[in-house]
C-alpha positions in Angstrom: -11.4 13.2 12.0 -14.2 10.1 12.3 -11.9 6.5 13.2 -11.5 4.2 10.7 -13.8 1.0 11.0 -11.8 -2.1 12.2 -13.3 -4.3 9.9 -12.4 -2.3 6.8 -8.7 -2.4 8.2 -9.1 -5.7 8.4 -10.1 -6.1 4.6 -7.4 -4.0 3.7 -5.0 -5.7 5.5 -6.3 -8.9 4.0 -6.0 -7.2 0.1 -2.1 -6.5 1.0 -1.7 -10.2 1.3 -0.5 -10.7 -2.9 0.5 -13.6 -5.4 4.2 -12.5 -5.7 6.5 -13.2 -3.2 8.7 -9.9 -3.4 5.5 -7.8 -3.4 3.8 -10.0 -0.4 7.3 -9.0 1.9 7.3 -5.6 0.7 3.4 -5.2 2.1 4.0 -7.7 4.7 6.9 -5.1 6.1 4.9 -1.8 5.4 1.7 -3.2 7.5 4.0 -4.2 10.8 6.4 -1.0 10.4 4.0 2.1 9.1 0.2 1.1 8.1 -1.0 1.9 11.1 0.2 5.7 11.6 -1.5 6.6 7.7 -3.5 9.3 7.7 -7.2 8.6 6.4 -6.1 9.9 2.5 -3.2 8.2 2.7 -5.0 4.9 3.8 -7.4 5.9 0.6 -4.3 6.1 -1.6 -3.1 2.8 -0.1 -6.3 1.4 -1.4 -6.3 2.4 -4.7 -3.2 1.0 -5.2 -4.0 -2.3 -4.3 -6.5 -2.4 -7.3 -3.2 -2.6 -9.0 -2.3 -5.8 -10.6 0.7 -7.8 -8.7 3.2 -6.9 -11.6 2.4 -3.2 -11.8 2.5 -3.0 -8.5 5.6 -4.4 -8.0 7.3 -2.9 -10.9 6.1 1.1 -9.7 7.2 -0.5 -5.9 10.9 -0.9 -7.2 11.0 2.1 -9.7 10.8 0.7 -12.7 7.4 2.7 -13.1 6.0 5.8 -11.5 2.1 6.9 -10.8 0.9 10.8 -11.7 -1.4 10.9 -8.1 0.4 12.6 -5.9 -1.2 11.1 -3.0 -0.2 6.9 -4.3 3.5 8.1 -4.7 3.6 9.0 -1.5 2.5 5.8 0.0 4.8 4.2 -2.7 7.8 6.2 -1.5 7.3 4.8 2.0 7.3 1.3 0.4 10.3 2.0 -1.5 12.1 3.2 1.8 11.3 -0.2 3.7 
């Protein structure tokens, strides 16, 4: 398994920062409590969904919408546990 470069953590972590409050506190949790133990595909699916926009993402975060990948549920099922 090759590391993951800093500076692309560093840009993800930066694209987690979002224009909605209850999204932003959501991320803002997830990066402090789990972002840093995600596999390399689950870091992947991270990233695809924050092509999402803000009220998308925030409506599939608190289950008012679901995603067919498998691999983006699972990163939104640790969201919705936090």
């Amino acid at each position: 398994m090759t590391p993951i470069d800093p500076v692309e953590l560093k840009r993800i972590r930066w694209r987690s920062r979002r224009g909605l409050l209850e999204l932003d506190l959501v991320l803002e949790r997830f990066l402090a409590q789990r972002f840093d133990a995600l596999s390399p595909a689950q870091l992947a699916a991270y990233r695809e969904l924050l092509d999402l926009p803000d009220n998308d993402f925030l409506d599939i975060v608190n289950g008012k919408a679901d995603l067919d990948d498998a691999a983006q549920m699972e990163i939104v099922g640790i969201l919705r546990a936090i």
